[in-house]
C-alpha positions in Angstrom: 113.9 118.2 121.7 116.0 117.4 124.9 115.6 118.9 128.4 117.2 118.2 131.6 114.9 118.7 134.5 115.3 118.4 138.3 113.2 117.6 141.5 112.9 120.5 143.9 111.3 119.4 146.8 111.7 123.2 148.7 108.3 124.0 146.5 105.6 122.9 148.6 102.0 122.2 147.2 99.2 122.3 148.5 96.8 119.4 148.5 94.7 121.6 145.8 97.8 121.7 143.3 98.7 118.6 143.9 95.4 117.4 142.6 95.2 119.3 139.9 98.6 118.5 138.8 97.7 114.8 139.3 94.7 115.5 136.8 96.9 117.3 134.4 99.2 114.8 134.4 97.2 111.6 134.5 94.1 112.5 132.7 94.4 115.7 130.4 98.1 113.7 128.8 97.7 110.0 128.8 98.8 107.2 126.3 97.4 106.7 123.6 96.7 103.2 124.2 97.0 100.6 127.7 100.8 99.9 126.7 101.8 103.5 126.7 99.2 105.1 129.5 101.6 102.2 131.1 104.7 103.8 130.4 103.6 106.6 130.7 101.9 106.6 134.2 105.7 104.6 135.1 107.4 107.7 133.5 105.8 110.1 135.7 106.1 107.9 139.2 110.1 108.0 138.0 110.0 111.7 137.5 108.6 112.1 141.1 110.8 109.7 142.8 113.5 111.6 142.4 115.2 113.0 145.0 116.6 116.4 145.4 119.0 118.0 142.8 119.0 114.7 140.9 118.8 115.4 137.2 116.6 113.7 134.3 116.8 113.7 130.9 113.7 113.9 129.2 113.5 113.9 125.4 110.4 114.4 123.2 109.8 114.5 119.7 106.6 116.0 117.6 106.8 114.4 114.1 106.8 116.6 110.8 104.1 117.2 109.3 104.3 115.0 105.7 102.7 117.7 103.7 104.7 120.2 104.7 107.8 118.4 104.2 106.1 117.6 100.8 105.5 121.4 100.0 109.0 122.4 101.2 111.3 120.0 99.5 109.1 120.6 96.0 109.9 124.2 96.5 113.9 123.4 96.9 113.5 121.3 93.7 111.5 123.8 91.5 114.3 126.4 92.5 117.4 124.2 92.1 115.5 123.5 88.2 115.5 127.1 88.2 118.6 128.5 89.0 122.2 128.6 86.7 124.7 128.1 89.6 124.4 124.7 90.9 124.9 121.3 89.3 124.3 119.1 92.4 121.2 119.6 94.4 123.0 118.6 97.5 125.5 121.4 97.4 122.6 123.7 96.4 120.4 122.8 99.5 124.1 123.1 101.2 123.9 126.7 100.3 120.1 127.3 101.2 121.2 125.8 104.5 123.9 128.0 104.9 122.4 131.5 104.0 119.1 130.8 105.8 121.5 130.4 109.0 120.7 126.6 109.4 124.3 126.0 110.9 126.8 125.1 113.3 129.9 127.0 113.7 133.6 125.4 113.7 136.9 126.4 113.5 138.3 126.5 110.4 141.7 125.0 109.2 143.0 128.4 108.9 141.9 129.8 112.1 138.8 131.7 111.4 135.3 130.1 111.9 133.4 128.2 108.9 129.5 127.2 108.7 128.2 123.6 108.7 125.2 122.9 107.2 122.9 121.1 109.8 120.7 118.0 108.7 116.7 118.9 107.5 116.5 115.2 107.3 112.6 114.2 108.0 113.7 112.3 111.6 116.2 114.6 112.7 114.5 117.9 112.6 110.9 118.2 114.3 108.1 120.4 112.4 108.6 123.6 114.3 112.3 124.0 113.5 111.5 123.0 110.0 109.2 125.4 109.5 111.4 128.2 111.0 113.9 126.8 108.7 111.7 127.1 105.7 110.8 130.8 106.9 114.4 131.5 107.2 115.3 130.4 103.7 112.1 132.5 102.0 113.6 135.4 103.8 116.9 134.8 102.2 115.8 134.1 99.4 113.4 137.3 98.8 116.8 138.8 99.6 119.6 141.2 98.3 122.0 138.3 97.8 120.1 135.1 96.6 118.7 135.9 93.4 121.6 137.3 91.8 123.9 134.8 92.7 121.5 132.3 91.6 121.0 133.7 88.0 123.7 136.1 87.5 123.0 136.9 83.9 119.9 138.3 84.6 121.4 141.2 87.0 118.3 143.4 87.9 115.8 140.9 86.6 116.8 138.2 88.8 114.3 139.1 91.9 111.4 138.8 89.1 113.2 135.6 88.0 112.9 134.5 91.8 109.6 135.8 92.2 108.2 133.6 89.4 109.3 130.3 91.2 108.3 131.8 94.6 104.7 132.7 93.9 103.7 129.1 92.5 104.3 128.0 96.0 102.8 131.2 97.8 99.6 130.1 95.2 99.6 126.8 96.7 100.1 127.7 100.3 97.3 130.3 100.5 95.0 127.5 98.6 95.7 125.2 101.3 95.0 127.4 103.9 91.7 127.9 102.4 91.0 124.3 102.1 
């Protein structure tokens, strides 16, 4: 995640916040070891020296949990073995990507507007956004369109064909909850 952030000195503070900010700062975040309490204690004096309307970029980024990505990318498998329509998983998780809204919009070569897929990849996408990801693809595929697309000879029975994949990982989830 990337923010751009900007000294305003027009706030004052009292001697009171400024304290506590100091201890917020300092103490309650610090490094995990010497080398990056260092850089981050130089990070922070940075931040503060600038001067008014002078802009910094400041970029952070909270790992994915492995687990998770564990859980999730067994699920695509299991429902790629699954399904009828798909011979490459690649275009298959293309399409999960795609109808869970995991995109960026373009222009088409026609004129209209076309979806990308955006990357899932472990080092480009943090574990919040993956996991509103994975939320967004159960919803879409516990939808009206997935399941009968994905096993089109099964018309009416396809939702119970989708359920049966779904609720081995629903089983697993709620048993590691538990844990």
């Amino acid at each position: 995640m990337k923010a751009l952030v900007m000294r305003n000195r027009a706030i004052q503070m009292s001697s009171i916040e400024k304290e506590a900010a100091t201890k917020a700062l300092q103490e309650c975040i610090h490094g995990v070891d010497e080398k990056n309490q260092k850089s981050w204690m130089r990070f922070l004096r940075n931040l503060f020296s600038l001067e008014d309307g002078e802009i910094a970029e400041i970029g952070t980024r909270i790992p994915r949990s492995g687990p998770f990505h564990r859980f999730h990318m067994a699920m695509e498998q299991a429902l790629f073995d699954a399904q009828d329509r798909f011979n490459e998983f690649e275009q298959f998780r293309n399409w999960l990507k795609i109808g869970s809204g995991h995109v960026v919009w373009v222009p088409g070569a026609k004129g209209g507007i076309v979806p990308l897929p955006k990357s899932i990849s472990y080092i480009d996408l943090e574990e919040s956004a993956m996991r509103e990801f994975h939320q967004n693809m159960l919803a879409f595929l516990r939808g009206a369109h997935a399941a009968p697309y994905l096993w089109k000879h099964l018309g009416e029975k396809s939702h119970d064909m989708m359920a049966s994949v779904l609720v081995e990982f629903e089983d697993r989830s709620v048993a590691r909850r538990a844990a």
